[in-house]
N, C-alpha and C positions, 0 to 999 in steps of 0.2 A: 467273483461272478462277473462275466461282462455285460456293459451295456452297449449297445449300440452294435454296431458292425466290427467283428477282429477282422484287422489287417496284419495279414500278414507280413513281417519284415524280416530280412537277413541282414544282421549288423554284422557277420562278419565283412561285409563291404565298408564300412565304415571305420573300421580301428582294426586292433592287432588281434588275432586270434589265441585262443582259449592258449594254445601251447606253446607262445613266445613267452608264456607266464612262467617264475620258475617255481617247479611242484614242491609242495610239501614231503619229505620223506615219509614213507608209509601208509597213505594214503590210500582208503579202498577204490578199486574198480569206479570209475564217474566219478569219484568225488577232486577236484582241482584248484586251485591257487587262481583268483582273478583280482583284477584292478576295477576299484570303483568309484568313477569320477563322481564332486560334489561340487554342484555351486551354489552359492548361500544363495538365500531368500531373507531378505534383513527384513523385511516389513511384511507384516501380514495384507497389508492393503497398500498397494503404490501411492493409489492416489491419497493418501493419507499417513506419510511416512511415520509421522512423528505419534501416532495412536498406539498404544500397546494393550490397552485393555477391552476385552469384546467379550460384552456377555460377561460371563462371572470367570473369565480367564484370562491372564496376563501372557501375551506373545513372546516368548522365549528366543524363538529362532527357526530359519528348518534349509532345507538343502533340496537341491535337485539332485537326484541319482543318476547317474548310466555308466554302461558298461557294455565295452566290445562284446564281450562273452553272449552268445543266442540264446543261453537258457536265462538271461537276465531278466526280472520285467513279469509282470503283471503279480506284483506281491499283494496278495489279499490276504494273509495273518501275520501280526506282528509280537515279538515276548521281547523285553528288556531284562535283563538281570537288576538286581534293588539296587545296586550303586549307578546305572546309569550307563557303564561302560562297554557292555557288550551285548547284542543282540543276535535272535537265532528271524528269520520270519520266510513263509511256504509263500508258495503261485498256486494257482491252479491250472498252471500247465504241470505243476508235479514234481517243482524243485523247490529246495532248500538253499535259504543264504546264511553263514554266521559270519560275525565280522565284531572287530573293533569300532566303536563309535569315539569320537574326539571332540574338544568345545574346546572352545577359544569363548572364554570369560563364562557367562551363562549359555550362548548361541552351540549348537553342534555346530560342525567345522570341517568335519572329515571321516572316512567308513576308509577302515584299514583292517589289513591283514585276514582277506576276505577269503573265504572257503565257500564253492558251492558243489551240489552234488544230488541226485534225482529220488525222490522217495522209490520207497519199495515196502514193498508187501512180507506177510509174516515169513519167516526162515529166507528171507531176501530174496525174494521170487522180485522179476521185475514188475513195470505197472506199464501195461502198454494201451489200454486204454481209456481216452479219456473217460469216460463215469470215472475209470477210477481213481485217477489222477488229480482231480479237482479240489485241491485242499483249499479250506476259506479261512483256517482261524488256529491259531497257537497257543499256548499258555502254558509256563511253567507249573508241573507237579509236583517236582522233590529236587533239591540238589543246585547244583550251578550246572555251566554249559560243558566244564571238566570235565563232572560225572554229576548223572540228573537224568531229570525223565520229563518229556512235554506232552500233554495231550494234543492229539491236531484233531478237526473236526474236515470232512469231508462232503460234500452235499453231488446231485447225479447216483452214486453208489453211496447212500447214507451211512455213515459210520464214524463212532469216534476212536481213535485208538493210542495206544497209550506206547510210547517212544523214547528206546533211552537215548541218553547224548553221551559222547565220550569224546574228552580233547576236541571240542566243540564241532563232530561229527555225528548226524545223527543217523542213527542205525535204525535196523527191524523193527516195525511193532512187536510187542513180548503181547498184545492181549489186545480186544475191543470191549468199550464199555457194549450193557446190556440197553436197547434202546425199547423204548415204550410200542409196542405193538399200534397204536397210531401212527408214530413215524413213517408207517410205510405210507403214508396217504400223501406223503409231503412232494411235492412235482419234483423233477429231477434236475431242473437248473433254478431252486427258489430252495433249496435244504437246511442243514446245518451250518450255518453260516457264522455262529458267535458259542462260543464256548471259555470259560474263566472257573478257575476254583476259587470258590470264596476263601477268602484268606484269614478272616474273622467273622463275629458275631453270633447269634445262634445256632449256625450250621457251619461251622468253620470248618473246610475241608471239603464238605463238598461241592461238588462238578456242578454246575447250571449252563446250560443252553435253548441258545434259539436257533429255531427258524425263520429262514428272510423272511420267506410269507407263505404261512401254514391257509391250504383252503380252505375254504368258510367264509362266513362274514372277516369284513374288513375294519371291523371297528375294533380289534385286540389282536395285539402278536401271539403266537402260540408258541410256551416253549416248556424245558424240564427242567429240575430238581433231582439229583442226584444223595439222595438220603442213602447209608448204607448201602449202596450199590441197588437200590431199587428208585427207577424216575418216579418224580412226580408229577404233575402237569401243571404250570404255573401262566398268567398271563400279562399281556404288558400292553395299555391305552396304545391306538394307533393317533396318531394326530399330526393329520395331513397330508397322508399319505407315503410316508417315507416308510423304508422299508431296514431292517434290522442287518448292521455288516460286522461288530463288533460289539465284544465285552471284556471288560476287564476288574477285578477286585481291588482295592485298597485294603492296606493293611488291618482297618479295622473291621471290614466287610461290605466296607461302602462296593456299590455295582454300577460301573460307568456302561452304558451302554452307545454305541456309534449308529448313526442312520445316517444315510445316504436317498436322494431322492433325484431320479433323472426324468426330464419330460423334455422332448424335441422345441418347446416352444420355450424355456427358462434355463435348458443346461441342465448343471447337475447341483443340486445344494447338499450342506453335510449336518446332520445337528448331533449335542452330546445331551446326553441325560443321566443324573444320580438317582439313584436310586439307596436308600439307608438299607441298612443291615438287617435291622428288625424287619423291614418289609419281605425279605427274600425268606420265602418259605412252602413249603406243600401246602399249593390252592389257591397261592394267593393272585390276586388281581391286581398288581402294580401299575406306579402312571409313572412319576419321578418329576425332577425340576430339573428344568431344562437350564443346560449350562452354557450353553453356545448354537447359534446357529448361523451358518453362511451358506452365500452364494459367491459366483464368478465375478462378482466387485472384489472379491477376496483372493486370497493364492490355497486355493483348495482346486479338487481333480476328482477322481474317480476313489474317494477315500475308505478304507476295505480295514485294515489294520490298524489293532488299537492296544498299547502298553503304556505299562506305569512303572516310576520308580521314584525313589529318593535321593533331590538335590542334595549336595554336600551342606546347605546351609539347611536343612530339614523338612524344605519343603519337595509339594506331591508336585511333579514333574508327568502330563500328561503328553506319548506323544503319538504320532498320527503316521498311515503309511498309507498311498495309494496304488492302487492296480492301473497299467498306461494300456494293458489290452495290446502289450507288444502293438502300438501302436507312437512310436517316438516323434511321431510329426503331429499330431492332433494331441498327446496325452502324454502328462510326466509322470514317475515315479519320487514322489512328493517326501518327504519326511519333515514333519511339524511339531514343533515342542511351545505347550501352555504350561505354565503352572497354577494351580489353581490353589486359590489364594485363603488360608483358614483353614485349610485341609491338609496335616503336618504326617499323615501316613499314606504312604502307599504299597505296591503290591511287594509283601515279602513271603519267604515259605511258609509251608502251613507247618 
């Protein structure tokens, strides 16, 4: 979702165009082969290089993204696969990125062997308007990025749907979930914004989502529960005003959730929240313990996207993707890795 003003930009003035790339053999229709520059970001805070821990997570590492390619840019959902190594994550202009991720020691390091290519609608109709184009949030359902299936969440044209991947290409929706006859009440640029399958706990398996900001009172996020394929209605403490961009499960069924808050007069700040297992359930009223929160003394951005997985040494590897609003002179496309520390699962199949 943007904030502020999009500008628009044509990077092909800037770098090589999308077809000096060499193509994947076999590859469908829009889907192509690009490069994607990274430059590290060694300190979470400049002016305090040598700090690694904020809040209840330890700074990993993270990278600036870009790429010649025009459909690059404004990634608002992010999914890892549980080793760390490979990521799929949507825009809400209505593309897909998959790629190789690479570290150098614990820091990511490098985004290789990238594929992108434009969603599309059931029996692969294209999507040529934005409502419907606007995807905000990804998450692994079944499988790896070989062969698997992601749910993506959409807001404008509200709907989540469920998307297989093959040889880390993502195809048709085969289906939509059923959404709660409230849904429709939800504005058209404030939707579906965060969607994760709980990975354990008493409901393990299923779908939970929110909206950025359901109308009504401002003092509780509104969002659902996915029990056998009927929602629920569940709620989540608003404090401060920030507004809901992401979620993600842990292996055990822990619920990270991402907020994001922009005001003309502060910028933009980002905070995380846990949320236990036991708490996620049909009716309940959630708050959670806040695990992090920053502002622009920090190297955070327009932060939309949010996955998990497992370091090789066993710990929860938290990391972070921002939306630049195709805006490369004011806003990056940020990736950020915490690990957060006592917390030895993260998100694996269900």
């Amino acid at each position: 979702m943007c904030f502020g003003a999009v500008v628009g930009v044509v990077l092909s003035l800037i770098g090589v165009a999308p077809e000096a790339f060499a193509a994947r053999a076999g590859l469908p229709a829009g889907v192509h082969t690009i490069e994607v520059r990274a430059r590290p970001v060694p300190h979470f805070q400049a002016s305090n290089p040598g700090r690694r821990r904020f809040g209840k997570l330890e700074y990993r590492g993270g990278l600036v993204l870009s790429s010649a390619d025009s459909a690059f840019g404004g990634w608002s959902g992010l999914m890892i696969e549980p080793d760390g190594r490979r990521l799929m994550a949507v825009s809400d202009e209505g593309a897909w990125l998959s790629a190789e991720l690479t570290y150098s020691g614990d820091a990511p390091s490098a985004v290789t062997d990238a594929l992108i290519g434009p969603l599309v609608a059931l029996k692969g109709r294209s999507l040529d308007r934005k409502r419907d184009l606007d995807a905000e949030s990804i998450t692994r359902l079944s499988g790896t990025l070989d062969r698997g299936s992601v749910l993506i969440s959409f807001e404008r044209n509200h709907r989540i749907g469920v998307f297989p991947v093959v040889d880390r290409v993502l195809e048709a929706p085969v289906r939509y979930l059923k959404l709660p006859a409230e849904a429709r009440r939800m504005r058209p640029n404030k939707g579906l914004e965060a969607v994760a399958v709980l990975r354990g706990g008493p409901f393990r398996g299923s779908v939970v989502a929110f909206s950025e900001r359901y109308p009504g009172p401002t003092a509780r996020h509104t969002g659902w529960i996915w029990v056998k394929d009927t929602p629920h209605r569940i709620t989540l403490a608003d404090h401060g005003g920030f507004e809901i961009t992401d979620a993600v499960s842990l292996e055990d069924g822990t619920l990270i959730v991402l907020e994001r808050r922009f005001r003309w007069t502060e910028g933009v700040k980002m905070r995380l929240r846990r949320l236990s297992a036991s708490s996620v359930k049909p009716g309940a009223d959630l708050d959670g313990e806040i695990l992090l929160e920053a502002d622009l003394s920090s190297q955070i951005d327009n932060m939309e996207g949010l996955a998990a997985h497992r370091a090789p040494g066993g710990e929860t590897v938290l990391t972070l993707i921002s939306d630049n609003n195709f805006n490369p002179i004011l806003q990056r496309n940020l990736l950020l890795q915490f690990t957060l520390p006592g917390q030895n699962t993260a998100a694996k199949g269900p």
